[in-house]
FIDREN-422124 format. One record per residue (C-alpha): residue number from 1; z, y, x. Coordinates in steps of 0.02 Angstrom, whole numbers, plus 50000, padded with zeros to 5 digits. Example, Ala and Ser with C-alpha at 12.3 -4.5 7.8 and 13.67 -1.06 7.14 Angstrom:
BEGIN
1	50390	49775	50615
2	50357	49947	50684
//
This chain:
BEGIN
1	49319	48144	49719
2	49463	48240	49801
3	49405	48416	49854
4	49491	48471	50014
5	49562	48663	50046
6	49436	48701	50171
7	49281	48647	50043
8	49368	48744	49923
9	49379	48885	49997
10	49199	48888	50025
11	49181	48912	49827
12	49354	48944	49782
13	49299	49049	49617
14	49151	48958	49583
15	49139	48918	49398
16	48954	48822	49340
17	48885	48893	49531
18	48876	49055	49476
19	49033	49160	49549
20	49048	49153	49733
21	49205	49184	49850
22	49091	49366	49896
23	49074	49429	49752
24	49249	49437	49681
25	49356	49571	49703
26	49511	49570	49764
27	49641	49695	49750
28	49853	49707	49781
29	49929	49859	49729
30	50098	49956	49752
31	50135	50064	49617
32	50277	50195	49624
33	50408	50137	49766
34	50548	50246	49761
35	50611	50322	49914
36	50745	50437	49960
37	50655	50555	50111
38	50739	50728	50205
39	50566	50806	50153
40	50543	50999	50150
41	50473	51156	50230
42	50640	51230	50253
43	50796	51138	50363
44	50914	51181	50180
45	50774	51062	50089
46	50768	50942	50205
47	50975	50930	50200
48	50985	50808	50047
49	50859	50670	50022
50	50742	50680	49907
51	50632	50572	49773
52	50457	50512	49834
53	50344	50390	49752
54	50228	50302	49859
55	50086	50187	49795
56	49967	50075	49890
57	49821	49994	49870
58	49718	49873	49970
59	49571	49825	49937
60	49514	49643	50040
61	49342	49600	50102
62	49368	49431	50065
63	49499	49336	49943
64	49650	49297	50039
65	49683	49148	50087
66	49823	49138	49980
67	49744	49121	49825
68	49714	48918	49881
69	49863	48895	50015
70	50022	49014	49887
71	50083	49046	50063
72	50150	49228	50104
73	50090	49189	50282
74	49903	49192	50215
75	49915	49375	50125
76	50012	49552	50162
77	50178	49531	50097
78	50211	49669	49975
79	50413	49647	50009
80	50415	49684	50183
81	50281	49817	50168
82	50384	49917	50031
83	50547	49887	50157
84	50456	49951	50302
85	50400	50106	50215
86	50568	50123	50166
87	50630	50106	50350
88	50483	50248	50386
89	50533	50362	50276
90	50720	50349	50308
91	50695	50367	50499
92	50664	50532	50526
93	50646	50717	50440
94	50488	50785	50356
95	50419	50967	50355
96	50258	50909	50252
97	50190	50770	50117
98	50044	50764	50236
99	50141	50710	50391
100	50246	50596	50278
101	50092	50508	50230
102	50026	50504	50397
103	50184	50418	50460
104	50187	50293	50307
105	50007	50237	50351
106	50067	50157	50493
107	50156	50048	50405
108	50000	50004	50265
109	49874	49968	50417
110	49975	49858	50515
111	49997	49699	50423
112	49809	49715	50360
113	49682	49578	50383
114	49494	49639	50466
115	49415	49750	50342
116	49520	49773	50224
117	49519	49958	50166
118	49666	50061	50113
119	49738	50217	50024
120	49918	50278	50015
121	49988	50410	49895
122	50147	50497	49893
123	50203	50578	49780
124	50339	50732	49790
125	50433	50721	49637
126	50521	50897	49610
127	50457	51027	49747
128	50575	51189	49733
129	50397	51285	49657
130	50438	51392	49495
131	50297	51326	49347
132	50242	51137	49454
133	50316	51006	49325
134	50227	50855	49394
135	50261	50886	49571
136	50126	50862	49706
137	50024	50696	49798
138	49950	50677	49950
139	49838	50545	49963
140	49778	50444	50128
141	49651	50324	50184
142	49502	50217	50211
143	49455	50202	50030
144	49318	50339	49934
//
């Protein structure tokens, strides 16, 4: 017999009845997008663009769809998310990581699906600070 999609998506992970669609977890990640941002405290720092890493991750309620259907219209599309952070942090100057972030999040909740929970990190790579080798994060979101 010929399963259809929408009976297998009732038990799309099922293997011998004992995984359900519920109980898997389902995660897409971001790691380390590099932007070029006007970030800084002072207007001389903000003058040439600077490196930022940002990372994402989303964590679904439910599988997406996509897992069944491989269409990009049934998930969030990491490719245009990582452009239109890169549109976000292009578009204007920044005197703070924190107000970076906050603009940045706009971009991560938008194309999300109900529930799904969030956190975005950004990382300033070289601050001007005497001694910080690592540079600093600021992390934001809906995730513990």
């Amino acid at each position: 017999m010929i399963e259809t999609v929408a009976n297998a998506a009732l038990k799309p992970f099922a293997h011998q009845g004992r995984v359900t669609n519920q109980m898997v977890h389902s995660v897409l990640q971001i790691q380390e997008l590099v932007l070029a941002c006007h970030l800084g405290c002072s207007i001389d720092e903000q003058k040439t663009p600077q490196e930022v890493r940002v990372s994402v991750r989303i964590e679904f309620a439910a599988v997406p769809d996509a897992c069944l259907s491989d269409s990009l219209n049934d998930t969030v599309c990491y490719a245009q998310l990582c452009s239109q952070l890169t549109k976000a942090a292009a578009a204007q100057s920044f005197a703070t990581v924190e107000h970076l972030a906050r603009q940045l999040s706009l971009c991560v909740q938008e194309p999300l699906p109900p529930k799904a929970r969030w956190q975005l990190t950004v990382h300033k790579i070289q601050p001007p600070v005497p001694g910080l080798k690592s540079g600093v994060t600021f992390q934001l979101g809906t995730l513990n």
